[in-house]
MIDORO-680157 format. One line per 10 residues: number of its first residue (from 1); their letters; for each residue x, y, z of C-alpha. Coordinates in nm, 3 decimals. Each point is the difference from the previous one (the first is absolute). Example, Ala and Ser with C-alpha at 12.3 -4.5 7.8 and 13.67 -1.06 7.14 Angstrom:
<torvexs>
1) AS) 1.230/-0.450/0.780 ~ 0.137/0.344/-0.066
</torvexs>
This chain:
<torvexs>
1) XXXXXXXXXX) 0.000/0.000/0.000 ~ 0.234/0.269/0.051 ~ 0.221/-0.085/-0.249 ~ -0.329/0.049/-0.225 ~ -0.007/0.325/0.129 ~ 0.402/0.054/-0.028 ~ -0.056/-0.070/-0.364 ~ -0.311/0.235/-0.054 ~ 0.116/0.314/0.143 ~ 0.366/-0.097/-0.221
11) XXXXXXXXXX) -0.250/0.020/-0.285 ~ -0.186/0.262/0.079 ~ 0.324/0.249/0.097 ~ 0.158/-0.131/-0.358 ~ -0.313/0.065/-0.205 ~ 0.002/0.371/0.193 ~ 0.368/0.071/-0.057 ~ -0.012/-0.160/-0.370 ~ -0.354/0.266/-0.030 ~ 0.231/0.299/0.140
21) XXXXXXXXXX) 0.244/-0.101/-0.216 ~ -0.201/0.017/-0.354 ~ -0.116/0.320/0.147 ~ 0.312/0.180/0.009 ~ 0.111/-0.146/-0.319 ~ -0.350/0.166/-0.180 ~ 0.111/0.353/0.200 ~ 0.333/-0.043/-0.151 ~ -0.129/-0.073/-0.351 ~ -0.218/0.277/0.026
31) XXXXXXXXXX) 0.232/0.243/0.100 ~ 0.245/-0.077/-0.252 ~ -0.280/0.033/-0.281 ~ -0.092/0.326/0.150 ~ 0.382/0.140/-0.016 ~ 0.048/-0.182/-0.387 ~ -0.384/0.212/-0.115 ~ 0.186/0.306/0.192 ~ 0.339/-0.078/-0.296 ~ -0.190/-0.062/-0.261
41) XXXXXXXXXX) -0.191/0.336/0.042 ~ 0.353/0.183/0.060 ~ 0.149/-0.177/-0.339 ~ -0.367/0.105/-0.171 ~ 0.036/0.357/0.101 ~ 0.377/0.069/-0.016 ~ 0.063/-0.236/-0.326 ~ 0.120/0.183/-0.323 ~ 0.008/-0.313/-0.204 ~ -0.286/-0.205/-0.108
51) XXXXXXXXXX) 0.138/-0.321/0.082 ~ 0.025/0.074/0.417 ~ -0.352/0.115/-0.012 ~ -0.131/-0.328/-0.187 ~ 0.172/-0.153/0.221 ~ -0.128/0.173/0.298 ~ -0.364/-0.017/-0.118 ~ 0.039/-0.345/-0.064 ~ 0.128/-0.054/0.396 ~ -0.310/0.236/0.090
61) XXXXXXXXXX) -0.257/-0.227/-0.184 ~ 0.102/-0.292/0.151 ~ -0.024/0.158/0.365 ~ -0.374/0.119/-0.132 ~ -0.109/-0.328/-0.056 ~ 0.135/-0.110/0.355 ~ -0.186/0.254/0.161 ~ -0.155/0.371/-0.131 ~ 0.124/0.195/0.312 ~ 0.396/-0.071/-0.083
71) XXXXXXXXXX) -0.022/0.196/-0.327 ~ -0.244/0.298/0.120 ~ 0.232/0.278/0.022 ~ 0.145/-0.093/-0.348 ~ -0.356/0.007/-0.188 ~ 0.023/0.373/-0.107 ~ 0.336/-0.115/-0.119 ~ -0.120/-0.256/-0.207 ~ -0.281/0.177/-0.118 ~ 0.248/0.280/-0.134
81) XXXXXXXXXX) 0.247/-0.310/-0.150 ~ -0.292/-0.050/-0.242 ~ 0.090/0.275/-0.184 ~ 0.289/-0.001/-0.038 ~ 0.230/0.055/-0.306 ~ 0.152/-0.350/0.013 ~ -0.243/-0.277/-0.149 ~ 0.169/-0.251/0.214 ~ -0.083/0.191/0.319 ~ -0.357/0.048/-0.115
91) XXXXXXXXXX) -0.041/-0.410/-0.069 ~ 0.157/-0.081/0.373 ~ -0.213/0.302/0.152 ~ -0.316/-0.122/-0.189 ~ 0.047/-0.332/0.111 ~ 0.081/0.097/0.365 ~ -0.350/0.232/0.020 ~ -0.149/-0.319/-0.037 ~ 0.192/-0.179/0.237 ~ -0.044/0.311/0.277
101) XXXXXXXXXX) -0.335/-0.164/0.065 ~ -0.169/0.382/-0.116 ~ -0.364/0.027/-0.074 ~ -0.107/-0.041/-0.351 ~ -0.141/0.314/0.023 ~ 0.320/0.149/0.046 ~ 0.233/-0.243/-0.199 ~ -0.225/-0.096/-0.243 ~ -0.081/0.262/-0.242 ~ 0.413/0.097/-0.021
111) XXXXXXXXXX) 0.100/-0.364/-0.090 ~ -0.246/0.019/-0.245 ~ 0.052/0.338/-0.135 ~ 0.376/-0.182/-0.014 ~ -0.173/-0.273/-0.235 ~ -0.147/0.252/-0.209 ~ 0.262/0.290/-0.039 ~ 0.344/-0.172/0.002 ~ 0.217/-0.092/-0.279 ~ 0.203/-0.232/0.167
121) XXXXXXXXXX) -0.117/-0.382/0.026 ~ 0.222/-0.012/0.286 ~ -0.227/0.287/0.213 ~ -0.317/-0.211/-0.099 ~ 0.148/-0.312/0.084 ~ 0.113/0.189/0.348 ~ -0.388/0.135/0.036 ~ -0.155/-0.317/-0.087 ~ 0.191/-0.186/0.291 ~ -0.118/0.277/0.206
131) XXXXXXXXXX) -0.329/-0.066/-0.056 ~ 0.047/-0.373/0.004 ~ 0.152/0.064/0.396 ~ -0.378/0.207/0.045 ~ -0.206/-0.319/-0.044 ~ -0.321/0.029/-0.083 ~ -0.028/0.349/0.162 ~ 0.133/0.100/-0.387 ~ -0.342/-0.176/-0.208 ~ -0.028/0.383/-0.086
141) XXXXXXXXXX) 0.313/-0.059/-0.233 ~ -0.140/-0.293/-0.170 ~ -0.071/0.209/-0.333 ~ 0.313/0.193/-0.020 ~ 0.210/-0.417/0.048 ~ -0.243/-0.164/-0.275 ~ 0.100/0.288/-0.232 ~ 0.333/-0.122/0.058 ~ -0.067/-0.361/-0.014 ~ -0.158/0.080/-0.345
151) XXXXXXXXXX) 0.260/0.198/-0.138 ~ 0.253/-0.247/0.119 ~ -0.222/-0.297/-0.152 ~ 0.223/-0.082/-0.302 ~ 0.343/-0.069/0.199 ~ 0.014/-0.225/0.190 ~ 0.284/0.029/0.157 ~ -0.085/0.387/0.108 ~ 0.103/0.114/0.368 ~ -0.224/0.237/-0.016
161) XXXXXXXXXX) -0.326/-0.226/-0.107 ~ 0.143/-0.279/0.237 ~ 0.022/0.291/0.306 ~ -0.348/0.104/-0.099 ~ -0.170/-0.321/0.016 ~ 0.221/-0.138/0.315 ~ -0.201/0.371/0.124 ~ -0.358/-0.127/-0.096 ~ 0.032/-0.326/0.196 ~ 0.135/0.184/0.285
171) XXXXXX) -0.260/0.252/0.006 ~ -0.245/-0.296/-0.073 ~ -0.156/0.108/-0.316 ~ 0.156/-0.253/-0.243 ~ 0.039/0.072/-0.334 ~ -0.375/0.068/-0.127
</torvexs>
């Protein structure tokens, strides 16, 4: 009987200290995402090249998908990356918009303004991941994609038709 007991409470202190350890292992992840969302922002904003700021919006779209609140500060950033000069920075910050988690309402009609107005296959390609990342918060888009998907219909091989109907499955629309 009490070495029942011996071997209960053993059991009971490991699964505690094996809890408090998990739980400082999460605070430790999450602070280190929070300082890597606080470089990427810095290499955003002080970044003369368009290659660091890809690479920095990249970094910040993959923190938005973990979790909304890491990338916050860095929206307006973002926002203002989608206009940039660089095509390449405008296909990463498209992209990222969608992966910030941001309302469709807000996102939505500049990714597909993107789809419309750019020259660049690249951008569209960037805007239609975006709005892939939105879900089915973007069925709004689902006439600006098809006029991709039909435009694209003849290759094939197209990144741009492929991106556009990978964008009407995610948004659960199909092809129609």
């Amino acid at each position: 009987m009490l070495t029942r007991r011996f071997l209960k409470t053993a059991l009971a202190l490991g699964l505690f200290n094996v809890t408090l350890w998990m739980c400082a292992l999460e605070d430790a992840a999450a602070n280190e995402r929070q300082e890597q969302a606080k470089q990427y922002l810095e290499q955003l904003r002080k970044a003369t090249d368009a290659k660091t700021k890809v690479k920095a919006l990249q970094g910040l779209g993959e923190l938005g998908q973990i979790k909304k609140s890491l990338i916050t500060e860095a929206l307006p950033d973002i926002y203002k990356a989608v206009e940039d000069k660089d095509a390449a920075v405008r296909a990463a910050a498209a992209e990222t918009l969608g992966k910030a988690d941001e309302p469709y309402s807000k996102a939505g009609p500049i990714l597909v303004k993107m789809l419309k107005d750019e020259k660049d296959d690249a951008v569209k390609i960037g805007a239609l991941r975006g709005l892939t990342a939105l879900g089915p918060a973007a069925k709004e888009a689902a006439p600006a994609i098809r006029e991709i998907v039909k435009a694209t219909m003849g290759d094939k091989k197209s990144k741009l038709g492929l991106a556009a109907k990978d964008a009407l499955k995610a948004i659960g629309v199909g092809k129609r």
